[in-house]
C-alpha positions in Angstrom: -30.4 -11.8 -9.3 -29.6 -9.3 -6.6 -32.3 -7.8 -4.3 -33.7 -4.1 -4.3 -31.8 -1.2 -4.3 -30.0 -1.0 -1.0 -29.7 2.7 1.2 -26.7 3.6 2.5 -25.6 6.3 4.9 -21.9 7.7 4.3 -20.5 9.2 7.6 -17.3 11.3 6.6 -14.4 11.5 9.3 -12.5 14.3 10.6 -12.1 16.3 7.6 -15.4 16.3 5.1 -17.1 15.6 3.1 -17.4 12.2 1.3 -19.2 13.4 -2.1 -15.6 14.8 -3.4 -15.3 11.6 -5.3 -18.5 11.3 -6.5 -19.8 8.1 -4.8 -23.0 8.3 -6.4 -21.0 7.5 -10.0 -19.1 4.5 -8.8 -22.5 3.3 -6.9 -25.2 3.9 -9.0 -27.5 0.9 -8.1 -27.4 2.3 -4.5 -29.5 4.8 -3.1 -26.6 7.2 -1.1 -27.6 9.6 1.7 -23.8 12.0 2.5 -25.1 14.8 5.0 -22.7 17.3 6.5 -22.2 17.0 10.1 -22.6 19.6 12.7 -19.5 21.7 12.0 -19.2 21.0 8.6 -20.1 22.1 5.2 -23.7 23.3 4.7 -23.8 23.0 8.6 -20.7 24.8 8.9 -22.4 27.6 11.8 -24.4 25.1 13.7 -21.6 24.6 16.0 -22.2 25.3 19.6 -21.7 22.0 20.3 -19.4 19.4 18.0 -19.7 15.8 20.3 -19.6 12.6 18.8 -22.9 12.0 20.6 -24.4 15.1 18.9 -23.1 14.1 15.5 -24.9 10.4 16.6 -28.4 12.2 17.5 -28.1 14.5 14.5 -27.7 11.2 12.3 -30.6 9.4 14.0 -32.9 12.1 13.0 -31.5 12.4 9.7 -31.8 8.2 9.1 -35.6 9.3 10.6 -36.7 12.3 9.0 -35.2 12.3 5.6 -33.9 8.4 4.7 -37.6 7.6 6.5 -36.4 4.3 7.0 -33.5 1.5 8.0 -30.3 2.0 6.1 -26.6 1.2 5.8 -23.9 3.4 8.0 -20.3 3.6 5.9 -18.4 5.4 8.6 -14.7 6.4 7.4 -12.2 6.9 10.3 -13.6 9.6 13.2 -17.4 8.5 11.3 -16.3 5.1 12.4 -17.3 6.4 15.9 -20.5 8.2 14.9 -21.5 5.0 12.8 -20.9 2.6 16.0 -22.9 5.5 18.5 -25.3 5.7 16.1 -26.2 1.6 15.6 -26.6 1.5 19.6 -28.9 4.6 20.1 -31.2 3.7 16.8 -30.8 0.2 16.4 -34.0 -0.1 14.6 -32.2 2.2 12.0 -29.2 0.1 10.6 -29.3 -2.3 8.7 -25.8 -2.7 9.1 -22.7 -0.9 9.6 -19.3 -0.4 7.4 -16.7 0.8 9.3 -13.8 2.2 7.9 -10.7 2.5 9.5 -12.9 3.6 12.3 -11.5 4.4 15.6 -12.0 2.1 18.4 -9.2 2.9 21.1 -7.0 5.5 22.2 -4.6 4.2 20.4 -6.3 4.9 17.2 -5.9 8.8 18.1 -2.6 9.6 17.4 -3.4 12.7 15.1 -6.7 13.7 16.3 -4.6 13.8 20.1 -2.2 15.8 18.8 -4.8 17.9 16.8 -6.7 18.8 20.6 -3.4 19.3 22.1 -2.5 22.5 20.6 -2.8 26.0 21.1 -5.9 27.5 19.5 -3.4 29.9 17.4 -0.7 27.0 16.8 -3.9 24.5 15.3 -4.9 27.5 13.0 -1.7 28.5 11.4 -0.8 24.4 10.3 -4.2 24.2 9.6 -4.1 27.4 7.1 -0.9 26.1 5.9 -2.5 22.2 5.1 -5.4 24.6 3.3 -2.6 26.8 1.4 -0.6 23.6 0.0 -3.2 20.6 -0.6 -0.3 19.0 -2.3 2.1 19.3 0.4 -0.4 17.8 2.2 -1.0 14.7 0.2 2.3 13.6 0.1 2.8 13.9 3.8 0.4 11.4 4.0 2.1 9.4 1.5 -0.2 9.9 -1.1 0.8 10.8 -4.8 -0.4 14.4 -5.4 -2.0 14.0 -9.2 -4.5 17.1 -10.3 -7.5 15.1 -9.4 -6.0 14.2 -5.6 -5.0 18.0 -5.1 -8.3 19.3 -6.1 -10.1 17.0 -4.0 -7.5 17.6 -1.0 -8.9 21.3 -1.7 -12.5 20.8 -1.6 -12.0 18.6 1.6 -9.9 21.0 3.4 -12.0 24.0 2.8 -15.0 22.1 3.7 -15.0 23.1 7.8 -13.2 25.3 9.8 -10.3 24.5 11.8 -12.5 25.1 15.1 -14.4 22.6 14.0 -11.5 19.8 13.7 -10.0 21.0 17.3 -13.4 20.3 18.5 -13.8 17.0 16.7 -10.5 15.8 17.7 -11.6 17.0 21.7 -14.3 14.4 21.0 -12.6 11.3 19.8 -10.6 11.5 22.9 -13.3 11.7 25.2 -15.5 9.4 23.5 -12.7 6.3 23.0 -11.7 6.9 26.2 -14.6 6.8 28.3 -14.9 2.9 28.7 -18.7 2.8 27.8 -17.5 3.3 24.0 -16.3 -0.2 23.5 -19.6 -1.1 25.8 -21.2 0.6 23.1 -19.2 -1.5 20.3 -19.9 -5.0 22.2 -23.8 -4.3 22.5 -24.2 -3.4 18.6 -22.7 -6.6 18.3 -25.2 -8.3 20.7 -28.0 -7.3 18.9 -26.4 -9.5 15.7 -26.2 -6.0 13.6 -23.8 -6.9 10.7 -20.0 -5.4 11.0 -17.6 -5.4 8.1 -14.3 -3.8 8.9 -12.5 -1.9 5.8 -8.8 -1.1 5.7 -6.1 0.1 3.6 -3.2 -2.3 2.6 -0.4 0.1 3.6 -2.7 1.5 7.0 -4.6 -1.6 8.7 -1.9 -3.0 10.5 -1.8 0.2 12.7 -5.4 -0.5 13.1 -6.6 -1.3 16.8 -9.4 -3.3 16.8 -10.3 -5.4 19.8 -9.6 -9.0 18.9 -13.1 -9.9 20.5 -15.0 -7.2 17.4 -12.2 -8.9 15.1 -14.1 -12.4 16.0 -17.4 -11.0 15.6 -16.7 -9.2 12.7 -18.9 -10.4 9.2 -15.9 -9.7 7.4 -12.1 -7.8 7.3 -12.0 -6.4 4.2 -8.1 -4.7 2.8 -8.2 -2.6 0.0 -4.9 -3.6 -1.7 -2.0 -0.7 -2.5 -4.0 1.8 -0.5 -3.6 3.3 3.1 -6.4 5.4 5.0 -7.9 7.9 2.8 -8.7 4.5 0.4 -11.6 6.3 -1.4 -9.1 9.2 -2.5 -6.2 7.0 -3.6 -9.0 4.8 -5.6 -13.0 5.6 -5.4 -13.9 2.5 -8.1 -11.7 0.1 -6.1 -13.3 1.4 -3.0 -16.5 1.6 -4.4 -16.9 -2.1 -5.8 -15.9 -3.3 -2.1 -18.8 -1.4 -0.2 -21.1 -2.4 -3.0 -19.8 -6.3 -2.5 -20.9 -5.7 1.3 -24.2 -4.3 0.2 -25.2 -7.1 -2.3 -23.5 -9.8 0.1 -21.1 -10.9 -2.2 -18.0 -10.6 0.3 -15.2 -8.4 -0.3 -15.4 -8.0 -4.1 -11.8 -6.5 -5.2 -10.7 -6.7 -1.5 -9.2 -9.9 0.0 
């Protein structure tokens, strides 16, 4: 018989949010909590200052104020980084943390680098041109472009501003680069908090996680034909993993 209805906080990456695919119908025995973060969505104007560490404090409150009480932290890619910031500044908090394809090095920031890199004007023109041709988009990314994908691609795209991706992107480079992140990373795992690492089939191997997290890692879980936008290639397989995490049951329909 499995226990009471676990919480669990979803921290969407770069581009937001994570309720396109309706988690909620895929996980219905879980009590989800998907707020927008600074930048982003509802939040879209509260942007004088988009840091990781912000988007961490903003979370802490949020896990305080309106969860009221320890959850799970699902944190997809660049919400990798807010999940792991926000286990070491509210430990009390999380229960656990899923991290998704989260980043952990420089190395890991080969598009958000790129993103920071360029001219204000150069950012905003691909940016409008991603926003004008979802599809086009999609299948860069080597993702089939069916009706559902492109609509979703739309709803994610339109869901910030590009300012607010340049100035998310600023952020994963200084964060991952300063060397107190991975400090940050080796005292969640101190304090015994549970880490299960998610990854697509056709993305993980690019992946760069520390060998020592590897080790302490509860489990490596590999979503099989899918590469790093998992939950948009397929929610229910993506879905019955986290829920397999949740329940402690492994990697249900992962290996």
């Amino acid at each position: 018989m499995r226990a009471s209805r676990p919480r669990l906080l979803l921290v969407h990456g770069l581009l937001g949010s994570l309720d396109y695919f309706e988690p909620r119908r895929y996980l219905p025995g879980v009590d989800l909590f998907t707020p927008d973060l600074i930048g982003y969505g509802q939040r879209r104007s509260e942007d004088a200052h988009i840091t990781l560490a912000d988007q961490a404090a903003m979370l802490a409150r949020f896990l305080h104020d309106e969860i009221g009480g320890p959850a799970w932290v699902l944190g997809h890619s660049v919400g990798g980084i807010a999940a792991m910031l926000l286990a070491d500044l509210v430990p009390e908090l999380v229960r656990g943390v899923i991290n998704v394809e989260g980043n952990f090095t420089l190395k890991d920031a080969f598009w958000t680098g790129r993103i920071a890199a360029l001219p204000d004007a150069e950012w905003a023109a691909e940016y409008g041109a991603m926003e004008a041709a979802p599809a086009a988009w999609l299948e860069k990314s080597g993702i089939e472009a069916s009706d559902e994908r492109v609509a979703w691609a739309r709803d994610i795209l339109a869901n910030q501003p590009y300012t607010t991706v340049q100035a998310m992107a600023q952020s994963v480079l200084d964060t991952t680069g300063a060397p107190d992140y991975l400090g940050c990373v080796g005292r969640v795992l101190a304090r015994a908090t549970p880490l299960y690492l998610v990854g697509g089939e056709q993305s993980s191997a690019g992946w760069d996680v520390p060998d020592w997290v590897l080790s302490q890692a509860r489990r490596v879980c590999v979503q099989p034909k899918t590469g790093h936008m998992m939950m948009l290639e397929d929610p229910g397989n993506f879905c019955r993993i986290v829920e397999s995490i949740l329940y402690g049951e492994g990697c249900l329909s992962g290996t």
